[in-house]
C-alpha positions, 0 to 999 in steps of 0.5 A, a space after each residue: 770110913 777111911 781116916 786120911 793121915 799126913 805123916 811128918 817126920 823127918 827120917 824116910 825110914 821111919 815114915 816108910 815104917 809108920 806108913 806100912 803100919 797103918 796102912 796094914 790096919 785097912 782103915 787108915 791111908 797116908 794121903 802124904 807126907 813131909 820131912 818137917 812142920 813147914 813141908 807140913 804146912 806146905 800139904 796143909 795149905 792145898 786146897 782139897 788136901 783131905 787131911 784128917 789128922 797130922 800124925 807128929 814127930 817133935 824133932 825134925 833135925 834143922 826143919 821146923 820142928 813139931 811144936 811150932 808146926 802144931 802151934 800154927 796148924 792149930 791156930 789155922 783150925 787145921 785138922 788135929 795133931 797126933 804127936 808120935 815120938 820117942 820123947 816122954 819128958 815132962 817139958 816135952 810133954 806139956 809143951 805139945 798140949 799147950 801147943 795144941 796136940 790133940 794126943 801124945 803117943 810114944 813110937 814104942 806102941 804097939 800097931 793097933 795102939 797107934 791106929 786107935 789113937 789116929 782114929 781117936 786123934 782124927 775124932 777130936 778125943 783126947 790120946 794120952 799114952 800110959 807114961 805121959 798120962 803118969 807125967 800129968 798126973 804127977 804134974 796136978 798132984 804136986 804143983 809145987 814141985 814142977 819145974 817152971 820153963 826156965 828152970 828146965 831150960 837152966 837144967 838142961 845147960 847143966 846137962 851139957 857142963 855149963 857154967 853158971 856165966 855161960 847158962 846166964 849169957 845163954 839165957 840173957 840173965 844175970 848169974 844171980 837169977 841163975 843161982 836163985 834158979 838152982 836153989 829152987 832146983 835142988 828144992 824141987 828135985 830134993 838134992 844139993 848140987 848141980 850133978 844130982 839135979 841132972 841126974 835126979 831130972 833124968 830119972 824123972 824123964 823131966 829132961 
């Protein structure tokens, strides 16, 4: 039985290039396509659309991006979603599955890789790549040392040289709760200032 695909992303090529592939394997079809998680739930939202499985990207330019395109095909009890990208950091990781993703696959993986886990996703199984099973792992070894939302959110303002008065206007709070969130920052990554935690959360793949 053939496995009916909606491929979502926002680069042409791209989907050309994944359409080609999975096409190539002979079990899978693309019934459609959209550039961003609205065109998606655009496709989703026909009568008779046939989709099996959403096939994902996260970061869809100025579109809806993957994540609140997951969240709402999920919450409509749409078909599963496969999130395909070249992002692998730890926030992104756990933000697709809390989101709903069935599977999290990296755009680096092999043709036949990629067609199992859309057969695999399109079944309702669980499909982890190798890295993203690592970041979980290492996220239930160490609950302790995983970075809260916030402080990711606080981490990746460092990463562009932001103040601490910029980071709490940007995030509506105070430079006090900035600087509490630092502390446990360095904490956590076991470093003592603000390029050393970019750096270390870098390395980490956690921003």
């Amino acid at each position: 039985m053939t496995t009916q695909v909606l491929l979502v992303d926002d680069h042409p090529v791209v989907r050309a290039g994944l359409r080609a592939v999975l096409e190539s394997l002979g079990d899978i079809t693309v019934c459609a396509e959209a550039q961003d998680g609205l065109g998606a739930l655009d496709v989703l939202a026909r009568p008779g659309h046939g989709v099996d499985v959403v096939v994902m990207d996260l970061q869809m330019g100025q579109g809806m991006g993957g994540l609140e395109a997951t969240r709402r095909i999920v919450a409509a009890g749409g078909p599963p979603v496969l999130i395909l990208t070249t992002y692998d950091t730890q926030a992104d990781v756990v933000a697709a599955l809390e989101a709903g993703a069935t599977g999290y696959l990296l755009k680096d993986a092999q043709p036949a890789t990629i067609g199992q886990a859309v057969h695999d996703a399109a079944a309702g199984r669980p499909v982890l790549s190798p890295s993203v099973t690592a970041h979980l792992v290492s996220r239930v070894r160490a609950p302790g040392t995983t970075l809260s939302p916030r402080e990711i959110d606080i981490l990746r303002g460092l990463a562009t040289g932001a103040s601490n008065r910029a980071l709490a206007k940007s995030l509506f709070i105070s430079e006090a709760t900035v600087k509490t969130h630092l502390v446990h920052i360095y904490d956590k990554l076991g470093v003592d200032n603000r390029t050393a935690a970019v750096s270390r959360a870098r390395e980490e793949h956690v921003i």
